[in-house]
PyMOL Python script that loads the backbone (N, CA, C, O; Angstrom):
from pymol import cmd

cmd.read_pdbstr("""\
ATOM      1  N   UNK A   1     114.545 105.571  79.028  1.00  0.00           N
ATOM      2  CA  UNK A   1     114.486 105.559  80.476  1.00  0.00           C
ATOM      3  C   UNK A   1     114.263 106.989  80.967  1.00  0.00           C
ATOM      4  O   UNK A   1     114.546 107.977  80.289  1.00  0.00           O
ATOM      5  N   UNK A   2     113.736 107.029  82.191  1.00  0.00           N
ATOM      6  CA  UNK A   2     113.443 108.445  82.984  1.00  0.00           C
ATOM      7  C   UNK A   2     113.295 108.540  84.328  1.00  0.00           C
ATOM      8  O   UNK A   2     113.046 107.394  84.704  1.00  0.00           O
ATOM      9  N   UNK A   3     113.310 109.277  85.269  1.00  0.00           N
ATOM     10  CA  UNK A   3     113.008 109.413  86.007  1.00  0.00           C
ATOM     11  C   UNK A   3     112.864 111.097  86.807  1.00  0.00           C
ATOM     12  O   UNK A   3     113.442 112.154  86.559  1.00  0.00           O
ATOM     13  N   UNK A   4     112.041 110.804  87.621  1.00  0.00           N
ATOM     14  CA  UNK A   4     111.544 111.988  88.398  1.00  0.00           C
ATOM     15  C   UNK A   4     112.106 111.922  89.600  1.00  0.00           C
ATOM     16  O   UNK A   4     112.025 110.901  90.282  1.00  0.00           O
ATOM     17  N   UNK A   5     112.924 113.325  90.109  1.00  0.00           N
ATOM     18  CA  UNK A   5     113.145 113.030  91.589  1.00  0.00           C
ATOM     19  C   UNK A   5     112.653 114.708  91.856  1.00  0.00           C
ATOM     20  O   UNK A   5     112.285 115.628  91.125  1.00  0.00           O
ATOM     21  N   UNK A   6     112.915 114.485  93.590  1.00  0.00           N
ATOM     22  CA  UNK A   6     112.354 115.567  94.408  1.00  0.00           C
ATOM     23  C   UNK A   6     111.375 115.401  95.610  1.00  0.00           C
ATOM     24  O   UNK A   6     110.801 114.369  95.957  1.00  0.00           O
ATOM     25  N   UNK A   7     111.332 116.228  95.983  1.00  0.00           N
ATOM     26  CA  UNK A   7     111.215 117.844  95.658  1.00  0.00           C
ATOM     27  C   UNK A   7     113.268 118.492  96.282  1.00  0.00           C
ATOM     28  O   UNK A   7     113.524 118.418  97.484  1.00  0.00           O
ATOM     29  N   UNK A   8     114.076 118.880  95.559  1.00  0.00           N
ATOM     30  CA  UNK A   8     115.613 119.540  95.588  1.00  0.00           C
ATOM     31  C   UNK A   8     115.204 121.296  95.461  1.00  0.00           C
ATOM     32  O   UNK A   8     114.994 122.147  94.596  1.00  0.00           O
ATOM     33  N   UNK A   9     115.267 121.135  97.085  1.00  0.00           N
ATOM     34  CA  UNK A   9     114.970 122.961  96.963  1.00  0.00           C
ATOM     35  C   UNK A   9     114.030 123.242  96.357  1.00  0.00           C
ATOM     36  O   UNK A   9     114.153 124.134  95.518  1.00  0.00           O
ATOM     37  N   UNK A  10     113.048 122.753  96.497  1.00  0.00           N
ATOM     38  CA  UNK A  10     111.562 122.777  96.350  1.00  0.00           C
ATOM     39  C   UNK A  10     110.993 122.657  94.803  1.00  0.00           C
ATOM     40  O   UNK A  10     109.858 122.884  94.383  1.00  0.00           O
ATOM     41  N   UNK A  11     111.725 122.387  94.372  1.00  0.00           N
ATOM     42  CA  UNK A  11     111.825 121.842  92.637  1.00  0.00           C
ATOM     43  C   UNK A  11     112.216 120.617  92.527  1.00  0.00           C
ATOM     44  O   UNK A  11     113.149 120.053  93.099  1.00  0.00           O
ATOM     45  N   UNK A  12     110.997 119.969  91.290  1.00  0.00           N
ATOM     46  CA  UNK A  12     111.363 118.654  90.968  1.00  0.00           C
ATOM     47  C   UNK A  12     112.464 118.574  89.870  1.00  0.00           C
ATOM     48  O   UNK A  12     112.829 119.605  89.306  1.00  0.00           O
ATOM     49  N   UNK A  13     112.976 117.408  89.572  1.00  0.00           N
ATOM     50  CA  UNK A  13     113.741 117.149  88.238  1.00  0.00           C
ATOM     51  C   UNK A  13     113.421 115.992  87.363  1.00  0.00           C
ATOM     52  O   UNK A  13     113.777 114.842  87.623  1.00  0.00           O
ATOM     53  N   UNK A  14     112.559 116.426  86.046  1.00  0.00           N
ATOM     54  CA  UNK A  14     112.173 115.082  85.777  1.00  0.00           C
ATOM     55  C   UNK A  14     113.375 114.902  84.524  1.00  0.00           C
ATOM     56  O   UNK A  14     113.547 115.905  83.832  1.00  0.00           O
ATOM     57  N   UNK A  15     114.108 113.824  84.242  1.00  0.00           N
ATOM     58  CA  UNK A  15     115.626 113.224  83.263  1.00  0.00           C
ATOM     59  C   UNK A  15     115.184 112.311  82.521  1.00  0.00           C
ATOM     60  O   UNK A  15     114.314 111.747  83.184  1.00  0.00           O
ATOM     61  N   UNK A  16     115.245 111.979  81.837  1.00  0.00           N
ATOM     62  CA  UNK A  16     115.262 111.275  79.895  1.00  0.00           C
ATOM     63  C   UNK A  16     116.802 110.811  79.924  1.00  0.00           C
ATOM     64  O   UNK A  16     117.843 111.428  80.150  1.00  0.00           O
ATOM     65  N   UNK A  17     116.600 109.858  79.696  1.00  0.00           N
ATOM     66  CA  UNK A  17     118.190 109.277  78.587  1.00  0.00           C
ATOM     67  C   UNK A  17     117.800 109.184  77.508  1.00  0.00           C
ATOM     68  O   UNK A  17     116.655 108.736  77.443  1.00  0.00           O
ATOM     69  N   UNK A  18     118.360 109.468  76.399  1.00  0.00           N
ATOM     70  CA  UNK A  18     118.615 109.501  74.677  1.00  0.00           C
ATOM     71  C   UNK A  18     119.169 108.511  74.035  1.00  0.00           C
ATOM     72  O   UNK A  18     120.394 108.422  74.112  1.00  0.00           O
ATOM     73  N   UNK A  19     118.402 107.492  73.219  1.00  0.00           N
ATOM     74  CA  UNK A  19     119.919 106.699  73.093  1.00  0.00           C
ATOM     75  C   UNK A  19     120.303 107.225  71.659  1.00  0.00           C
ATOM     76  O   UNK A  19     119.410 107.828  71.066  1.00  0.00           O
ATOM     77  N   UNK A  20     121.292 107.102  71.143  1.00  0.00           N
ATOM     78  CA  UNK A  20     122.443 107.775  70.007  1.00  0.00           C
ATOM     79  C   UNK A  20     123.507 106.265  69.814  1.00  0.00           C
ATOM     80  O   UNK A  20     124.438 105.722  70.408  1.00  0.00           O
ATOM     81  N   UNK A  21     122.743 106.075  68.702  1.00  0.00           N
ATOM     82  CA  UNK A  21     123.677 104.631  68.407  1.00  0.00           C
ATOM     83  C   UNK A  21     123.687 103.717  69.845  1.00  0.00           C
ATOM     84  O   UNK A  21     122.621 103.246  70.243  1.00  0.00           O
ATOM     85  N   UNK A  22     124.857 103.509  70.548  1.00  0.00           N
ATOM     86  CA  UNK A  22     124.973 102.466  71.363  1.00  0.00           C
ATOM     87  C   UNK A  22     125.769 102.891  72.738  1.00  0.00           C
ATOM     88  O   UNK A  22     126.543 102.310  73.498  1.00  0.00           O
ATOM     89  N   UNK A  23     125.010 104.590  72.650  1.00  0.00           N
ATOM     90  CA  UNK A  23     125.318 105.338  73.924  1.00  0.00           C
ATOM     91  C   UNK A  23     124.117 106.115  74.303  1.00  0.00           C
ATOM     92  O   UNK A  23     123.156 106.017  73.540  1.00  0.00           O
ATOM     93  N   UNK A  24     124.002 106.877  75.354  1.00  0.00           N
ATOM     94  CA  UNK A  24     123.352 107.542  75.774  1.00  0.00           C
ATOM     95  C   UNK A  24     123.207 108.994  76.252  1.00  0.00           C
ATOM     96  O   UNK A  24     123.996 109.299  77.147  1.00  0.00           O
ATOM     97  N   UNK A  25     122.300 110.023  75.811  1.00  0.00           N
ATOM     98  CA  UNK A  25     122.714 111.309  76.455  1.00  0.00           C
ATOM     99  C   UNK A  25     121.792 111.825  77.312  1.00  0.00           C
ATOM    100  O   UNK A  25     120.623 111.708  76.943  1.00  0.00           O
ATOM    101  N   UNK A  26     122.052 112.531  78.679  1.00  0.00           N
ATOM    102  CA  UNK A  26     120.606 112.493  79.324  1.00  0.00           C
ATOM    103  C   UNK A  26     120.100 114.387  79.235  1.00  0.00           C
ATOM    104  O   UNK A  26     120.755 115.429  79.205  1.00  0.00           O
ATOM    105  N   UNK A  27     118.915 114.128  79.222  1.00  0.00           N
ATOM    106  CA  UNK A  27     118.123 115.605  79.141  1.00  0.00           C
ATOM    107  C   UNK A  27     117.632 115.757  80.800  1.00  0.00           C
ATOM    108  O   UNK A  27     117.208 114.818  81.474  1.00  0.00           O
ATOM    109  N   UNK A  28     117.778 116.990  81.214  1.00  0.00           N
ATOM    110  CA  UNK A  28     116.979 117.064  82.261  1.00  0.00           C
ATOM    111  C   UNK A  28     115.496 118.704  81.634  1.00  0.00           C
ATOM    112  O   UNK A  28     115.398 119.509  80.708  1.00  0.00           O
ATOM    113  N   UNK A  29     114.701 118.321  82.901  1.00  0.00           N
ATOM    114  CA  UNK A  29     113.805 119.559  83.121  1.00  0.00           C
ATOM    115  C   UNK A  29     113.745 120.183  84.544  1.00  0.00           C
ATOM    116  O   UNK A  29     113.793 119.255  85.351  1.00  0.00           O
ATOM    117  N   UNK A  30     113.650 121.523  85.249  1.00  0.00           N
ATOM    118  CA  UNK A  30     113.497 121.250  86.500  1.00  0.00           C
ATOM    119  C   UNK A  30     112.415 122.024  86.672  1.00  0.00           C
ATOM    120  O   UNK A  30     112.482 123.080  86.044  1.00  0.00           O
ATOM    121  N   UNK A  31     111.481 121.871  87.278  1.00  0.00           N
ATOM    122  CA  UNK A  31     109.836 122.047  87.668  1.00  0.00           C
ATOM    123  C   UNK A  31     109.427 122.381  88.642  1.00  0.00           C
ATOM    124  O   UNK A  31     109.879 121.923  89.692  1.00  0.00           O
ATOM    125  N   UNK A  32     108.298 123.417  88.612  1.00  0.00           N
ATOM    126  CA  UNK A  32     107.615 123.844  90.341  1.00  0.00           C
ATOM    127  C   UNK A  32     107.031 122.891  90.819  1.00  0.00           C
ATOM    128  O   UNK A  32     107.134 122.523  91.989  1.00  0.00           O
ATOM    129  N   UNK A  33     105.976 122.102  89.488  1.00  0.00           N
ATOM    130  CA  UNK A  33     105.536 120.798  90.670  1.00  0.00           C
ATOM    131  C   UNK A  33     106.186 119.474  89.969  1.00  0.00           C
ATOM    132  O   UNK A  33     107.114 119.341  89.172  1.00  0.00           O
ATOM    133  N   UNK A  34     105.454 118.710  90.496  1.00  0.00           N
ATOM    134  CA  UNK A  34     106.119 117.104  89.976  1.00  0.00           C
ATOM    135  C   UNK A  34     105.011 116.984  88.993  1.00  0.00           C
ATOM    136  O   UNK A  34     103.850 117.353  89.166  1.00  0.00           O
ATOM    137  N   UNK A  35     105.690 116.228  87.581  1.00  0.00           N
ATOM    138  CA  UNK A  35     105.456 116.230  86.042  1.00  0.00           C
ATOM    139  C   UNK A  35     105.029 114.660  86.332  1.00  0.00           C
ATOM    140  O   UNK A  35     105.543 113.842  87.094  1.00  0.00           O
ATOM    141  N   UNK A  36     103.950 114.550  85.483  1.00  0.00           N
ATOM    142  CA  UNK A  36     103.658 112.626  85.316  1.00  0.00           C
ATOM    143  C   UNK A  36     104.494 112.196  84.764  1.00  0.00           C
ATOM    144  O   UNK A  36     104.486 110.966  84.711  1.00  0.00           O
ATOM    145  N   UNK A  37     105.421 112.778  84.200  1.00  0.00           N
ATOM    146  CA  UNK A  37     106.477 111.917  83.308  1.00  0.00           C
ATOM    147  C   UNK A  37     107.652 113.301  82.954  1.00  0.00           C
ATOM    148  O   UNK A  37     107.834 114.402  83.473  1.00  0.00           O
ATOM    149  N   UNK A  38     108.133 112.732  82.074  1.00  0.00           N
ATOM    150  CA  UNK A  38     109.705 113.771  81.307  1.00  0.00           C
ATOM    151  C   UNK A  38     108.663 114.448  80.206  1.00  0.00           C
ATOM    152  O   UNK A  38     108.703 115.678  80.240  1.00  0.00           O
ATOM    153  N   UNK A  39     108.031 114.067  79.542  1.00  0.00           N
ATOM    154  CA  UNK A  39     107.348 114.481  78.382  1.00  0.00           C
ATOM    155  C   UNK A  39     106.479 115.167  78.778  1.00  0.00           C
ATOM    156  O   UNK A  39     106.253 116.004  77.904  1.00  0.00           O
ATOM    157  N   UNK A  40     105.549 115.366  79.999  1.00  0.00           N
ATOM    158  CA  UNK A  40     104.203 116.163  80.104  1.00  0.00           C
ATOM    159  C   UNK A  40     104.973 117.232  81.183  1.00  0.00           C
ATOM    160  O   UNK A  40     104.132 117.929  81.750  1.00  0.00           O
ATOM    161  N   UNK A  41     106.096 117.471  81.521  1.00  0.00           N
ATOM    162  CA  UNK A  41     106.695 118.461  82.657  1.00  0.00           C
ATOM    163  C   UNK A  41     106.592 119.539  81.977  1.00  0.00           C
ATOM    164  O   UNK A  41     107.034 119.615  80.830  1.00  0.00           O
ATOM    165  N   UNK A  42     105.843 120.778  82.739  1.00  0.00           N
ATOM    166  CA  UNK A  42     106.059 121.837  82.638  1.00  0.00           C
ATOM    167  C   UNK A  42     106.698 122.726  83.295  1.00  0.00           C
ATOM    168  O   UNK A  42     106.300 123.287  84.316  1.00  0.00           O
ATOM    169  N   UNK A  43     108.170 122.968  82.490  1.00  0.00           N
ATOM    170  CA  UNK A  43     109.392 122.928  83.145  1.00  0.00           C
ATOM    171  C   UNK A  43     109.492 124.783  83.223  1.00  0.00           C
ATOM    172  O   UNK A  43     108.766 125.640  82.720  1.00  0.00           O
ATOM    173  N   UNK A  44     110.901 124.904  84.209  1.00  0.00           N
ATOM    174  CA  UNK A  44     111.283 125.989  83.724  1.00  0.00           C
ATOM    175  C   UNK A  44     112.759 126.439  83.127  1.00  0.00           C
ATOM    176  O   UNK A  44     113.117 127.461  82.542  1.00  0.00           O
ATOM    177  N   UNK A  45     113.506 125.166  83.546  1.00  0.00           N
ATOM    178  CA  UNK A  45     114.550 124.679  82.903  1.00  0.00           C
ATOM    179  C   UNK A  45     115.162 123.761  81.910  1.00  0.00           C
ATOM    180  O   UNK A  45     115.416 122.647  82.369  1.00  0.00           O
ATOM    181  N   UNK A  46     115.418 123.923  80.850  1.00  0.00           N
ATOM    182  CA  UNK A  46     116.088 122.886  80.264  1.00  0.00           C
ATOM    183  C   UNK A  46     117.607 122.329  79.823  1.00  0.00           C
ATOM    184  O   UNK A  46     118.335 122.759  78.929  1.00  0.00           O
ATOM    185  N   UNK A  47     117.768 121.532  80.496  1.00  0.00           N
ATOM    186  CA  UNK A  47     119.943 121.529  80.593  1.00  0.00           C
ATOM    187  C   UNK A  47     119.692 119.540  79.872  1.00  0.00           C
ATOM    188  O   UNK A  47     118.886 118.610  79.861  1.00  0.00           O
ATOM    189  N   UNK A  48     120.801 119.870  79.485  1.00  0.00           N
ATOM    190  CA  UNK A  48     121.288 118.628  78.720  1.00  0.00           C
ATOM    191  C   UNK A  48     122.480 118.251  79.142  1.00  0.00           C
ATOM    192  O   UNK A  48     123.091 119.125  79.756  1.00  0.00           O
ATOM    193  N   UNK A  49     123.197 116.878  78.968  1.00  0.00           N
ATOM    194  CA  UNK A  49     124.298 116.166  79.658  1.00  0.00           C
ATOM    195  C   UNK A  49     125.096 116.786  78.807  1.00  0.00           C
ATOM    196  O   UNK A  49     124.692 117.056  77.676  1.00  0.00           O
ATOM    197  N   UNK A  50     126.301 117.094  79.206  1.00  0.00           N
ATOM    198  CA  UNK A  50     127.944 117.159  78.649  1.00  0.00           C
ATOM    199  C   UNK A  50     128.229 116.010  77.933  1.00  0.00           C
ATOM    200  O   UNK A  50     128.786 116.254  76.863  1.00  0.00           O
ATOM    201  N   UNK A  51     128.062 115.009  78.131  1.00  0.00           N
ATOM    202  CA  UNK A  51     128.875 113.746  77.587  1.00  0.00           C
ATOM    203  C   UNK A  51     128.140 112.582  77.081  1.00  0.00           C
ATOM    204  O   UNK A  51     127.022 112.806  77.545  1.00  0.00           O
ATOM    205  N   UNK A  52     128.040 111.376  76.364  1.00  0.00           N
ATOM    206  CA  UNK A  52     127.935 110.337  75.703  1.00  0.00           C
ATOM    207  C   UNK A  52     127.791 109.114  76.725  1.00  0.00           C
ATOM    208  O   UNK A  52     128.952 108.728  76.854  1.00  0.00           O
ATOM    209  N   UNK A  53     126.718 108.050  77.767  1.00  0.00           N
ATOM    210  CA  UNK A  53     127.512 107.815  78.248  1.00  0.00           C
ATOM    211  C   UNK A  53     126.897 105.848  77.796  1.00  0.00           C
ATOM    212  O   UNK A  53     125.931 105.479  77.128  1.00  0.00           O
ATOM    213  N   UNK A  54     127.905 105.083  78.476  1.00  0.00           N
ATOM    214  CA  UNK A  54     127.469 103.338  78.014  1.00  0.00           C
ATOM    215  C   UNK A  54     126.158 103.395  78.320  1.00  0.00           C
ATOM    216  O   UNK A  54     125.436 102.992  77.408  1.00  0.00           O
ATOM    217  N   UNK A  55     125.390 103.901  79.671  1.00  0.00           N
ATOM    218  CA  UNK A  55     124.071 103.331  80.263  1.00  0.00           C
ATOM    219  C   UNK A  55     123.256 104.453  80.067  1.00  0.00           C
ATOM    220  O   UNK A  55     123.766 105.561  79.901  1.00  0.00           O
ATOM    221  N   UNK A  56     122.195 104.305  80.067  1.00  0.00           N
ATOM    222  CA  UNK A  56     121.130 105.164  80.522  1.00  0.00           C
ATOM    223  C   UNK A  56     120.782 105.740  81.835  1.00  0.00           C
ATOM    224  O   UNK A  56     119.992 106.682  81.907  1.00  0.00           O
ATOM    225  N   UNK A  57     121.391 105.164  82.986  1.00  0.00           N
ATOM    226  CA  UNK A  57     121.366 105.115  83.875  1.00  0.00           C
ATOM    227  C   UNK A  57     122.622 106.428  84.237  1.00  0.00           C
ATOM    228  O   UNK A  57     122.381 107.557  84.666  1.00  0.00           O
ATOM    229  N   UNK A  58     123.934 105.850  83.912  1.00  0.00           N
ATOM    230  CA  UNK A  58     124.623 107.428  84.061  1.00  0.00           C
ATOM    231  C   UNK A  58     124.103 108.219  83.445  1.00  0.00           C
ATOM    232  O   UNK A  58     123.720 109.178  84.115  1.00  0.00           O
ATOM    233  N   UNK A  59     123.823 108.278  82.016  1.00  0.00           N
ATOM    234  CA  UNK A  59     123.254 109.782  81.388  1.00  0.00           C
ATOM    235  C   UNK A  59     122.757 110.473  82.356  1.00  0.00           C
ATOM    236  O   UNK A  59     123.364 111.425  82.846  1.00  0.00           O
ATOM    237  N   UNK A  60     121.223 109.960  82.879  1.00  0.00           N
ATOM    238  CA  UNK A  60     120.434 110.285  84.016  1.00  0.00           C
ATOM    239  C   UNK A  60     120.707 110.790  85.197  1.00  0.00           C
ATOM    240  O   UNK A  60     119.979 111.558  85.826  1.00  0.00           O
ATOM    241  N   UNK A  61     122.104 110.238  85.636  1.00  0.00           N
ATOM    242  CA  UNK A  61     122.719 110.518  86.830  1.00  0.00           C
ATOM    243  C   UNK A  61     123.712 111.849  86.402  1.00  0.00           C
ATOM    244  O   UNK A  61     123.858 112.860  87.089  1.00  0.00           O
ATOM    245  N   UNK A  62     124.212 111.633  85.372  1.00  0.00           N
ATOM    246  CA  UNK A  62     125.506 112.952  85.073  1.00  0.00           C
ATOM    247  C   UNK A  62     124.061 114.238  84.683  1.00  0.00           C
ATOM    248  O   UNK A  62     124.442 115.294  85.187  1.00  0.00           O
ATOM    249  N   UNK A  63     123.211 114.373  84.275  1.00  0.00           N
ATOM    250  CA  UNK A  63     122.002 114.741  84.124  1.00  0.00           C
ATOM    251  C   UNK A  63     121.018 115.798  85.184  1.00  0.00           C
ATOM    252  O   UNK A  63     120.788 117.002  85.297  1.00  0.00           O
ATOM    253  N   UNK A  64     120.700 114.753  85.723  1.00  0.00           N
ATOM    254  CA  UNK A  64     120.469 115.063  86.997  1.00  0.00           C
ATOM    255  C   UNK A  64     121.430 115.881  88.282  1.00  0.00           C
ATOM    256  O   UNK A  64     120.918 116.582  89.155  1.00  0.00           O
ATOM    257  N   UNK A  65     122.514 115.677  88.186  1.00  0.00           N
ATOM    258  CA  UNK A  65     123.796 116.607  88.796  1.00  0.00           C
ATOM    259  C   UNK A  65     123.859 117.850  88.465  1.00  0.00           C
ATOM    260  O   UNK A  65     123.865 118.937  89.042  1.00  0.00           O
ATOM    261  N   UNK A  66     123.908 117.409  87.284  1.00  0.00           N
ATOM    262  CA  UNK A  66     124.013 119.346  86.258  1.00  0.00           C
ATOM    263  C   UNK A  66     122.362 120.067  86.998  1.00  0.00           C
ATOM    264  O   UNK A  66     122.226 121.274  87.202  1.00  0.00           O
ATOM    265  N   UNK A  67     121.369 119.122  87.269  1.00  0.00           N
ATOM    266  CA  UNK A  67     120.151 120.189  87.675  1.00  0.00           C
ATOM    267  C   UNK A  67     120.566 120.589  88.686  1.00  0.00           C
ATOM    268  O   UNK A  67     120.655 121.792  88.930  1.00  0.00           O
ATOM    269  N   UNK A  68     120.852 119.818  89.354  1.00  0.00           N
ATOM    270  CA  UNK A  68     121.085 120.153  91.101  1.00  0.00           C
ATOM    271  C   UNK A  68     122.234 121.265  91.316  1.00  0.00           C
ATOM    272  O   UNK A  68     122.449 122.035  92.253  1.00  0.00           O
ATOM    273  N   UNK A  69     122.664 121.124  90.506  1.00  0.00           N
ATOM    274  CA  UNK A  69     124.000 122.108  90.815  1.00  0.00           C
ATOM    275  C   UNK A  69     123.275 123.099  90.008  1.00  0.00           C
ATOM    276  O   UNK A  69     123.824 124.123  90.416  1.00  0.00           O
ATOM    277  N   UNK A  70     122.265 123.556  88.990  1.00  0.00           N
ATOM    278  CA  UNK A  70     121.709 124.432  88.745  1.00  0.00           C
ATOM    279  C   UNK A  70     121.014 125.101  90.084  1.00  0.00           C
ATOM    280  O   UNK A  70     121.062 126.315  90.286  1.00  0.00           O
ATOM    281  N   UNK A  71     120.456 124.306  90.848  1.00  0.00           N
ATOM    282  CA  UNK A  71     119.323 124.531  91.691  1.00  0.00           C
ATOM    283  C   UNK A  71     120.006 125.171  92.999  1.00  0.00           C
ATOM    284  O   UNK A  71     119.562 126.077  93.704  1.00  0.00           O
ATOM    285  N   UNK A  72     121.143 124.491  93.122  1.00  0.00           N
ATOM    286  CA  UNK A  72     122.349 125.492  94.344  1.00  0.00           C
ATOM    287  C   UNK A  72     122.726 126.444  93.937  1.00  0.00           C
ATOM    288  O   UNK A  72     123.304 127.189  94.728  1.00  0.00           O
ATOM    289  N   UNK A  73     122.597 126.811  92.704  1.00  0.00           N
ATOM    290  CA  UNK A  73     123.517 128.275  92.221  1.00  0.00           C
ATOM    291  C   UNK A  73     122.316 129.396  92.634  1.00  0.00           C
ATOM    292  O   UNK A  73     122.581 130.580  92.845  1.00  0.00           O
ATOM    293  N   UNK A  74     121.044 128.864  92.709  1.00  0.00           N
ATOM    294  CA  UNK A  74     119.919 129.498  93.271  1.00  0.00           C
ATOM    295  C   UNK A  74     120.129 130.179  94.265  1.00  0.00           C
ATOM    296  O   UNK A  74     120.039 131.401  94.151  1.00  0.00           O
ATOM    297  N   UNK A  75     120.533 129.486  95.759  1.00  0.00           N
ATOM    298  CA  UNK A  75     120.615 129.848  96.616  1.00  0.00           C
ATOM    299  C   UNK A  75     119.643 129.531  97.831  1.00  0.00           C
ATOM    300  O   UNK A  75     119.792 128.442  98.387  1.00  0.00           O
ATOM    301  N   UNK A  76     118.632 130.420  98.299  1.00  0.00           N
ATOM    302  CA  UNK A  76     117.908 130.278  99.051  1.00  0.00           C
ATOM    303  C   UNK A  76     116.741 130.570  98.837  1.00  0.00           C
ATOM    304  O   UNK A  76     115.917 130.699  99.742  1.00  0.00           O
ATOM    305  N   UNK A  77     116.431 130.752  97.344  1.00  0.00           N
ATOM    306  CA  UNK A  77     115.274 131.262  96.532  1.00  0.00           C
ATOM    307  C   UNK A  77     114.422 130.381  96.715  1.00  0.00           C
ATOM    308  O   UNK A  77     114.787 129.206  96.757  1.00  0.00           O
ATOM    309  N   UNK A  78     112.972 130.754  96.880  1.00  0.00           N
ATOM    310  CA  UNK A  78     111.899 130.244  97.252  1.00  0.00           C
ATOM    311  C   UNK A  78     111.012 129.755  95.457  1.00  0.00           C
ATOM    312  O   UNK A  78     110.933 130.613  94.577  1.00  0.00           O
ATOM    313  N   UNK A  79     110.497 128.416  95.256  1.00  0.00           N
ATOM    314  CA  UNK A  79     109.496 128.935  94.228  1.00  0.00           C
ATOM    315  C   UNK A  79     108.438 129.497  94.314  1.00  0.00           C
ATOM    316  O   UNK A  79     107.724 129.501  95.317  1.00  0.00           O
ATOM    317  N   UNK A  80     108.198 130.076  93.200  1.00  0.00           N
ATOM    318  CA  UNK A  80     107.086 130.929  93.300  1.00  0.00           C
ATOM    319  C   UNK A  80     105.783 129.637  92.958  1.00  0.00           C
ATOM    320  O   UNK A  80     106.242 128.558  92.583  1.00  0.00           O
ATOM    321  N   UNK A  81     104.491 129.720  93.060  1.00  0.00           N
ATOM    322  CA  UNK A  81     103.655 129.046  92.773  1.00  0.00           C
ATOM    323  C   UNK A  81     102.081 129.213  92.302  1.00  0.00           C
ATOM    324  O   UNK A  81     101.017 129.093  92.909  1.00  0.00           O
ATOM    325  N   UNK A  82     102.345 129.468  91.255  1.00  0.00           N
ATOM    326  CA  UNK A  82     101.187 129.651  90.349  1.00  0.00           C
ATOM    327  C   UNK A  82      99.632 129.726  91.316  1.00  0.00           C
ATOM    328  O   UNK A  82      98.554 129.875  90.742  1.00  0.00           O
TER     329      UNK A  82
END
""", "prot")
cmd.dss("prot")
cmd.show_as("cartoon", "prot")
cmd.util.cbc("prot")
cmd.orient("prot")
């Protein structure tokens, strides 16, 4: 599973869930523009979930948090754009 959200402070986030036996771990990327997918993003971040979780769906979500809270520690920083 995956998904793309955005634009969060002018950066996208495209998230992957992993599955690992009969749990899940989610990957994020976070991006200047929006990626066709998790696999073709050309990112400038890469953060991974803390934890194991039943769904794919939390991975993604606990995942996706960790970007965003990457993306506030930013501040008021503008992206730059190729």
């Amino acid at each position: 599973m995956e998904r793309i959200t955005g634009p969060h402070q002018g950066f996208w986030i495209a998230s992957h869930a992993s599955e690992s036996g009969d749990r899940f771990l989610g990957y994020a990327k976070i991006c200047r523009r929006r990626p066709e997918s998790y696999w073709d993003a050309n990112c400038l971040v890469k953060l991974c979930g803390d934890d194991l979780h039943g769904d794919a769906g939390q991975a993604i979500a606990e995942v996706e948090r960790r970007a965003q809270d990457q993306l506030r520690s930013l501040g008021a920083v503008q992206p730059a754009y190729a």
